[in-house]
C-alpha positions in Angstrom: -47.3 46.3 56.0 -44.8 43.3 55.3 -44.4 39.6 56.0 -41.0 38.1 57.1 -40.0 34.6 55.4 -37.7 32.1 57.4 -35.8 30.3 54.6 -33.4 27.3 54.7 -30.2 28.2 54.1 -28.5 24.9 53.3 -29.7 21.2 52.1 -32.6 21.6 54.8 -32.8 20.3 58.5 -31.4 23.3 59.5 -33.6 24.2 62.3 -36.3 26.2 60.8 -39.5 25.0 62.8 -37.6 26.0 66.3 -36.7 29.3 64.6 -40.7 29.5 63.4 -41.9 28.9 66.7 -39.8 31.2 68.3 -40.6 33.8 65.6 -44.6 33.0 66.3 -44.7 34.0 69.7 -44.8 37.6 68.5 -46.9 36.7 64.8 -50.9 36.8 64.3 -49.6 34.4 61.6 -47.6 31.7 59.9 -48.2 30.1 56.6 -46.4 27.3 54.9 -45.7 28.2 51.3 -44.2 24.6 49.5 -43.7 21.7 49.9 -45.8 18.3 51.4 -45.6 16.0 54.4 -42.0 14.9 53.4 -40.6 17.9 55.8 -40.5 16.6 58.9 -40.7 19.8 61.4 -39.4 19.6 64.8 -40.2 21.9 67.5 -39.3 21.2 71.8 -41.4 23.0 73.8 -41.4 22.8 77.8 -39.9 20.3 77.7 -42.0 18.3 75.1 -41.6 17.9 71.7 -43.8 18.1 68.1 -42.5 16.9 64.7 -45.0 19.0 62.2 -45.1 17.6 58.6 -48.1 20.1 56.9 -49.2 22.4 59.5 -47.1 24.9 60.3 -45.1 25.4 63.4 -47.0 28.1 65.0 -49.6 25.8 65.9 -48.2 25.8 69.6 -49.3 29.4 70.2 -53.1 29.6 71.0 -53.5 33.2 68.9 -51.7 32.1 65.7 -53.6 31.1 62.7 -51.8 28.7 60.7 -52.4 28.6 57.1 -51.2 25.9 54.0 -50.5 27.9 51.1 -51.4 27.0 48.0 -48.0 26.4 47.0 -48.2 23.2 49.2 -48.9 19.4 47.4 -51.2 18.1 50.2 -51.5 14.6 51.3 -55.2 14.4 53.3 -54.5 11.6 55.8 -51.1 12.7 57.1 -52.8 15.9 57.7 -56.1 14.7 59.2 -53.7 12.2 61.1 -51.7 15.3 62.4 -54.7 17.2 63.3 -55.6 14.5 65.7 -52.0 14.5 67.4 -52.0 17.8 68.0 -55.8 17.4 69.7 -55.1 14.9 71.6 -52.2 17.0 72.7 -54.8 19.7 74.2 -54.1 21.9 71.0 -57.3 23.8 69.6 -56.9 24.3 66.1 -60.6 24.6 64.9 -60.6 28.2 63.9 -56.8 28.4 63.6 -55.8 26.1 60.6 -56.9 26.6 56.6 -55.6 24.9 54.1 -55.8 26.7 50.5 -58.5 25.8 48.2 -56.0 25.8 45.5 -53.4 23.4 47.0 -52.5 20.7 45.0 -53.6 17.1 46.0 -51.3 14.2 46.5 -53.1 10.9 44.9 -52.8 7.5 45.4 -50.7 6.9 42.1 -48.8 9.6 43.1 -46.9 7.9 45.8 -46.8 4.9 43.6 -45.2 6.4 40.7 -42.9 7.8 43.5 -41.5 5.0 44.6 -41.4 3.4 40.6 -39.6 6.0 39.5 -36.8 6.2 42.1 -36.3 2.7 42.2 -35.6 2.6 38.2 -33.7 5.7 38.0 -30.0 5.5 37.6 -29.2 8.2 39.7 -31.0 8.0 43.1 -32.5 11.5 44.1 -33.4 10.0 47.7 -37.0 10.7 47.9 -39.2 10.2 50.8 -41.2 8.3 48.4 -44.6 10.5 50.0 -46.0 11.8 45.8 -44.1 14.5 45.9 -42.6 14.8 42.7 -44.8 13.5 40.5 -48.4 15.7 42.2 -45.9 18.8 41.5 -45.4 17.3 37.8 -49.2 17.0 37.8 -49.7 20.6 38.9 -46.9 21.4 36.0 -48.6 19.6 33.4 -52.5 20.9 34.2 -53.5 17.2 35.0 -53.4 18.0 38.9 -56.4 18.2 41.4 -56.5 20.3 43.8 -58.3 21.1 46.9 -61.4 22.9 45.7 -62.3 19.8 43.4 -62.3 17.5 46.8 -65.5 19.4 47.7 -66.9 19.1 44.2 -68.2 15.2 43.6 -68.3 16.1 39.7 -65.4 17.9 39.0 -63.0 15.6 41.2 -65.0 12.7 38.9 -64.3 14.5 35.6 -60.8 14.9 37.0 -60.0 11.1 37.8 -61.3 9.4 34.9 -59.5 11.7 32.2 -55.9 11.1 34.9 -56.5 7.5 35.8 -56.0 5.2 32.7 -52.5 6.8 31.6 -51.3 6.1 35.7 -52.7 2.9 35.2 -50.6 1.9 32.1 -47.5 3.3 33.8 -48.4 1.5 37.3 -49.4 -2.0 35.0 -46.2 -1.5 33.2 -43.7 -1.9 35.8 -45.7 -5.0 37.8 -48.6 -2.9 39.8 -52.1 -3.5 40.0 -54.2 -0.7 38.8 -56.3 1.5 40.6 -59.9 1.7 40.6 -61.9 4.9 39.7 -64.9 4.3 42.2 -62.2 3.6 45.1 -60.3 6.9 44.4 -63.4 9.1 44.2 -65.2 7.9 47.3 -62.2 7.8 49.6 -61.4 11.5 48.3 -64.8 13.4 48.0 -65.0 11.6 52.2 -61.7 13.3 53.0 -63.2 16.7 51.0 -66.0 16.0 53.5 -63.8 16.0 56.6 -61.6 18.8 55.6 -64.2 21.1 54.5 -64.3 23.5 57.9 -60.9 24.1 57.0 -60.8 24.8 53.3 -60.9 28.8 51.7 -59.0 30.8 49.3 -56.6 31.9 52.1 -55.5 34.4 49.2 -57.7 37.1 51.0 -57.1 36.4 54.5 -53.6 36.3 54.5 -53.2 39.5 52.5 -55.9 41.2 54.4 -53.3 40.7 57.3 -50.3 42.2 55.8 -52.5 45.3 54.5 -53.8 45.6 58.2 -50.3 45.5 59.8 -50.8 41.9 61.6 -47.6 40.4 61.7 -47.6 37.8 59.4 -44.5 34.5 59.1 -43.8 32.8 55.7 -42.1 29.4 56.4 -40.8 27.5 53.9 -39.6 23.3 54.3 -36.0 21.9 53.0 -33.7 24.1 51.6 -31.8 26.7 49.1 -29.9 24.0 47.9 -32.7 21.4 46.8 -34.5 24.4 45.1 -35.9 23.1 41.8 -34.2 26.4 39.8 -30.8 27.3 42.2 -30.1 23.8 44.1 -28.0 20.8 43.0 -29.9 19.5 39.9 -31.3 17.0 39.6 -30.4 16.2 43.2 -33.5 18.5 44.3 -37.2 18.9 45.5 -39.9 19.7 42.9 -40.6 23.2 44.5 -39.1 26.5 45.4 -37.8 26.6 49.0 -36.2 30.3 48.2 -37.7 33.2 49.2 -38.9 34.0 46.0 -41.0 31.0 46.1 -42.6 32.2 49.4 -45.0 34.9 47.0 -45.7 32.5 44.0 -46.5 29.5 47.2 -48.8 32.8 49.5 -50.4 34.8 47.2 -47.8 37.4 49.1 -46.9 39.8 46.8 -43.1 40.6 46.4 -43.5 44.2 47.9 -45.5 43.0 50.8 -42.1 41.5 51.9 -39.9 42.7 54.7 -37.4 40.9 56.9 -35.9 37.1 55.4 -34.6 35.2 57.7 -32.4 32.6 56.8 -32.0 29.7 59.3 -28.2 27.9 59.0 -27.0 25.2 61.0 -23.1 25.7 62.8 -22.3 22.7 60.4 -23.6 21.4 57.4 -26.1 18.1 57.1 -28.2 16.4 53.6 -30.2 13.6 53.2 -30.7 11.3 49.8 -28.2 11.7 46.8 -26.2 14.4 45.4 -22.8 16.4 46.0 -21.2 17.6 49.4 -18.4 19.1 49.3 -17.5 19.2 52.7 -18.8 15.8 53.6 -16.8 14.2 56.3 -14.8 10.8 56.2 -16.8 8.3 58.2 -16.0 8.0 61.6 -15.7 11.8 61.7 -19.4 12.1 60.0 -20.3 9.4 62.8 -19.1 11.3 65.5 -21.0 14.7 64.4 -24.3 12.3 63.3 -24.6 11.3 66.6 -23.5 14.4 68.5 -25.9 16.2 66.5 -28.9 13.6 66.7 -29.1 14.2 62.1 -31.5 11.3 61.6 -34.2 12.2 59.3 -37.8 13.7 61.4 -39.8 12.1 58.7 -38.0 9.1 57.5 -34.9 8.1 60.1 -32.5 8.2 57.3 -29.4 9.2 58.3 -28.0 12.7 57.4 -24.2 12.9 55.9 -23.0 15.5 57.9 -19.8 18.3 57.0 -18.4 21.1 58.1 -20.0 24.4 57.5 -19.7 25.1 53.3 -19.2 28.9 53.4 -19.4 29.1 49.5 -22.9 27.6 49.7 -23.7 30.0 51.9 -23.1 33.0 50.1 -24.1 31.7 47.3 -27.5 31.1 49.8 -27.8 34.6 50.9 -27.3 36.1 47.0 -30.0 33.9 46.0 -32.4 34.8 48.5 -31.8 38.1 49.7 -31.1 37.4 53.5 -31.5 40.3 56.2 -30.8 38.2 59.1 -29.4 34.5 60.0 -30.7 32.4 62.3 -27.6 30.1 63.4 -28.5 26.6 65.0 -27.1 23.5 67.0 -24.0 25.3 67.4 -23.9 23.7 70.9 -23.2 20.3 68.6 -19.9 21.4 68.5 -18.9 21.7 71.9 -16.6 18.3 71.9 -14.7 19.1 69.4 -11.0 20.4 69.8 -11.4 22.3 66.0 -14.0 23.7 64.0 -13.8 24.1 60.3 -15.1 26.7 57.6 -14.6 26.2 54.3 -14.3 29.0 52.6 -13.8 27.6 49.1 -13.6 25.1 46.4 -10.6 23.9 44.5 -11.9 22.3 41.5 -9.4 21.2 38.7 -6.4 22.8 40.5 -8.1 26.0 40.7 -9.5 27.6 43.9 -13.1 29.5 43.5 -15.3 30.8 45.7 -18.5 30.7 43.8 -21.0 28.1 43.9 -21.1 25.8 40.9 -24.2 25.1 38.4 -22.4 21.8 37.5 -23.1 18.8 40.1 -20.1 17.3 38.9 -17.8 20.0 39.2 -19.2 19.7 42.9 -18.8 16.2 43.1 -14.8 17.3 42.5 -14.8 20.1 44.9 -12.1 19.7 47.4 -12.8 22.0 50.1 -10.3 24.7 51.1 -10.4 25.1 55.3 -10.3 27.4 57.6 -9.2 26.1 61.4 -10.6 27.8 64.2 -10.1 26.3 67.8 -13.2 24.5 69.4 -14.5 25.6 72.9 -14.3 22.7 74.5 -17.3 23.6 76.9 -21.1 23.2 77.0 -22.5 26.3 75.9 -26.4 24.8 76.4 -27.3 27.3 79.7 -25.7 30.2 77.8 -28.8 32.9 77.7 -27.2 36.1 76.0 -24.1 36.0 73.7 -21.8 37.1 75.8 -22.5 33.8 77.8 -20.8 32.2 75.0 -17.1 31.2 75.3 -14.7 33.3 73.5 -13.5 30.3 70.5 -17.6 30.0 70.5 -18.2 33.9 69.9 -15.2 34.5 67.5 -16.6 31.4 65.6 -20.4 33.0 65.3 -18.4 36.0 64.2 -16.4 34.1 61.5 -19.6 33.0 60.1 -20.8 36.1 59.8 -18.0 37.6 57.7 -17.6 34.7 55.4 -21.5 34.6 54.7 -21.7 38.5 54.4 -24.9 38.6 56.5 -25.7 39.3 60.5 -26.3 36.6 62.4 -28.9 38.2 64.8 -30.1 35.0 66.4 -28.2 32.1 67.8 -29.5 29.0 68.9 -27.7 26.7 71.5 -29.7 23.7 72.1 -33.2 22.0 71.3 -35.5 23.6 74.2 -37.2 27.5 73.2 -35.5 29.3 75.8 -32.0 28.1 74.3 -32.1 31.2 71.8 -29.4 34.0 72.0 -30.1 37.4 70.4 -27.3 39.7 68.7 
């Protein structure tokens, strides 16, 4: 009578939607508990591959329903739009997808204000400019609608004329035109139209699974690092990618929680603004971009790309209560002739090992290494960990000791079967 959560360990893009579908071949079900269409999901599967932004990865498996929590701000067309992808890819998913009836709804001025307000700000946040901020500030400030009220002509009327004249002022003030009413409504009660086999208060079904022992996935988009409470303020999403935020974004409560699994990459990658400690000079970060394929799934922004930040880490599996790892792209390493672990900061001539609340004492992190030899080998066929070669296995092991958590699966390369099991 427990879910499991997979959980991104690091700044996101760590490999959680391979580690997800894996997971799903054995789940009845796998519900996406934050975030919008900004993640950008990527799963390879015989030999094809599927970049999910709303529904979760589990989709691929015929028997696995795939819910959006209500913890999710949810854009209508990219999900309609992804619906028909996945069709047309000879995917069934009438039956199989639901979408919370208490999900928040990404508007119009939402991605307008999005893109406004990180083009005045002084400090950059790197936003996919897709409403996600400002629908969770909405949903913070009781002004939000949500799913139920696309279904509901009146309410979603009510709704939009109380919200739309202060967006308009803010969109007229900074050079937009504003936004018409009528237009909003009809274009949104149509998509409430077209979205209505899918809508419920998935509250019920999905704890009616956990109570009747189905095994049931939580899977969360970016990372531990861009949580809104424990990541690199104000260089962060607007949700809670932590565990914790897996009940408040399921209805799941915490004591219907077993195994979290937190999925790291064998180096370290973010996208948009904000401290790195370990970030690598340029034609190093080059090198490991391109090895690595770190180009954004949703935008094509390119990652900056370090070596594995052990203090982030722990400070990672603290915050969110880790019973396993997942390690990925370790197989991205192969070419290189040394791999490093930092294993702490030095920050004003003093070395700590704890992860700091202050971005700026971040910003002046210089990392303290650890040198391990590389293995010099492609490790991409290797099916069991013993497969591995010996720098590769003492490397996994390293890991392990600095985080303070197993690492009980290893991934080594992009296809399903490239998973290793401790």
């Amino acid at each position: 009578m427990s879910a499991s959560i997979v959980v991104g360990g690091q700044w996101g893009d760590e490999g959680k939607a391979k580690i997800v579908d894996y997971l799903a071949s054995q789940m009845d079900m796998v519900v996406r508990y934050q975030g919008g269409a900004n993640a950008g999901h990527t799963v390879v599967a015989n030999g094809e591959k599927f970049v999910f932004h709303l529904i979760p990865s589990g989709i691929l498996y015929p028997k696995t329903e795939c819910i959006i929590g209500n913890g999710v701000v949810f854009e209508p067309d990219a999900f309609l739009k992804e619906i028909e992808m996945i069709e047309s890819r000879g995917i069934a998913t009438k039956g199989r997808v639901f979408i919370s009836s208490r999900a928040h709804v990404i508007m119009p001025y939402h991605k307008l204000l999005d893109g406004i307000q990180e083009k005045a700000s002084n400090e950059r946040i790197g936003t996919t400019k897709r409403g996600i901020g400002p629908a969770y500030a909405d949903k913070a400030a009781r002004t939000g609608v949500r799913i139920i009220d696309l279904i509901n002509e009146n309410a979603l009327r009510e709704k939009i004329n109380m919200i739309l004249p202060e967006k308009n002022l803010l969109l007229t003030h900074y050079g937009d035109k504003p936004l018409k009413a009528d237009d909003i409504i009809a274009a949104y009660v149509a998509y409430g139209q077209q979205l209505k086999p899918y809508i419920e208060d998935v509250l019920f079904r999905i704890n009616a699974a956990v109570r009747g022992n189905k095994r049931v996935l939580l899977e969360g988009a970016q990372g531990t690092s861009l949580d809104i409470d424990f990541g690199t303020y104000p260089y962060v999403t607007s949700s809670n990618p932590i565990s914790a935020g897996a009940c408040t974004g399921s209805g799941v409560p915490p004591n219907g929680i077993g195994e979290i699994v937190g999925a790291f990459k064998a180096y370290i990658t973010r996208v948009g603004g904000g401290p790195m400690p370990t970030r690598l000079a340029k034609d190093e970060e080059a090198a490991l971009r391109e090895a690595g394929d770190e180009f954004g799934a949703t935008t094509g922004r390119p990652r900056g790309c370090g070596w594995f930040d052990g203090v982030q880490a722990r400070f990672s599996a603290i915050v969110n209560g880790f019973t396993t790892i997942a390690l990925t792209k370790i197989d991205v390493l192969s070419d290189f002739d040394r791999v490093r672990i930092c294993t702490g900061y030095r920050v004003g001539g003093k070395v700590i090992d704890n992860f700091p609340v202050d971005s700026e004492d971040l910003y002046r992190a210089e990392p303290v290494y650890e040198d391990m030899p590389g293995w010099k080998t492609d490790i991409t066929k290797a099916r069991s960990f013993n497969d591995l070669p010996p720098h590769a296995r003492e490397y996994v092991r390293r890991l392990e000791a600095v985080i303070g958590v197993k690492i009980g699966i290893v991934s080594v390369g992009p296809d399903r079967e490239a998973i290793l099991l401790r």
